[in-house]
N, C-alpha and C positions, 0 to 999 in steps of 0.2 A: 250685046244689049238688044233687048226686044224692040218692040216700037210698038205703043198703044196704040187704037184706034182712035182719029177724033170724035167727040160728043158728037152724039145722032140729035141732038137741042138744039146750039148753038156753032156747034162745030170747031171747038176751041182745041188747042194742039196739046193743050199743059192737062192733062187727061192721067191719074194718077190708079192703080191697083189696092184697092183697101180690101183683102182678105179674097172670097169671090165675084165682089165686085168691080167696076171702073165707077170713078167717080170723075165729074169736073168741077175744080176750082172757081169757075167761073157762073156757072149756071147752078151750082149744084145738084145735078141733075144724076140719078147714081143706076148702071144697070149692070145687070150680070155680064162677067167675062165670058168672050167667045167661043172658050174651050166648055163653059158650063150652059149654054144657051138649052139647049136642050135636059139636063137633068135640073135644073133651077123651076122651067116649067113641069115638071113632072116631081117634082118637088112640091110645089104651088097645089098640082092637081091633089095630090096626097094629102098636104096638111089644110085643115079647114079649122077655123077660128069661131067659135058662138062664144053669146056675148051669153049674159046671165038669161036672158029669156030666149033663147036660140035662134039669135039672128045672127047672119055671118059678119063675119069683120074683116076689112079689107084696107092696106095701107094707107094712111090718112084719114082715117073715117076719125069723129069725132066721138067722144063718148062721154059718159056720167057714171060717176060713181053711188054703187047703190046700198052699200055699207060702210059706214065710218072706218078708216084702217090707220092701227096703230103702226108708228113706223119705228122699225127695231132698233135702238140704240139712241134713239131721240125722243122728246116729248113731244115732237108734233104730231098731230092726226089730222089724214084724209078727211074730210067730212061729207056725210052722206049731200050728193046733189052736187059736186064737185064736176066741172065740167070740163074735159080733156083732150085737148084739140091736136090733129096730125101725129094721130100712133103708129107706132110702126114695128108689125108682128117680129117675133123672132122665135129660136127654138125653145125648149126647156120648157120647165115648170111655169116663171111666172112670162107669161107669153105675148108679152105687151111692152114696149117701149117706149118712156113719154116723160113729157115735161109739163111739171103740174106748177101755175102760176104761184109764186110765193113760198111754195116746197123747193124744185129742182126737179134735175134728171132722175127718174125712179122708174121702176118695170114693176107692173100689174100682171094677178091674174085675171086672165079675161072671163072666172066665173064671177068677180065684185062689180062688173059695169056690164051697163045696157048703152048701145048703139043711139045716138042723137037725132 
């Protein structure tokens, strides 16, 4: 059995592996595993996130939605001026991770919003 390191945050021992990440249960505080320290930032350097009017985007950054979007297989819609707090980049197409008040968890592309 391996033995994680403790949170570089709070320094908690229950420090668990979620895909390339560690994560802590306690702080939730979540950073790349030791073995990836170095391709995670050169990763980072690589991929760069513009919002609709090309400003970068960065995890946590807040945003707005600047097109109404219809959501596939429901009757609800984003509505333009929608504001979306603590996103969190990821790979692919829609390249935004987030939790829209009164919607739910849903992934944006990051060309429908501009930067808060």
């Amino acid at each position: 059995m391996s033995t994680l390191p403790h949170c570089p945050q709070c320094q908690s021992e229950f420090v668990y592996a979620d895909g390339p990440l560690l994560i802590c249960p306690e702080c939730a505080h979540e950073w790349p595993a030791e073995g990836n320290n170095a391709d995670a930032s050169e990763d980072d350097a690589a991929r760069v996130v513009r919002d609709a009017v090309g400003n970068v985007l960065q995890d946590g950054d807040a945003v707005t939605v600047v097109k109404d979007l219809k959501i596939k297989g429901s009757s609800l819609v984003v509505k333009v001026g929608t504001k979306v707090r603590s996103i969190r980049l990821i790979e692919g197409d829609h390249n935004i991770d987030c939790k829209i008040d009164g919607i739910g968890p849903m992934q944006l592309k990051s060309e429908f919003v501009k930067k808060a």
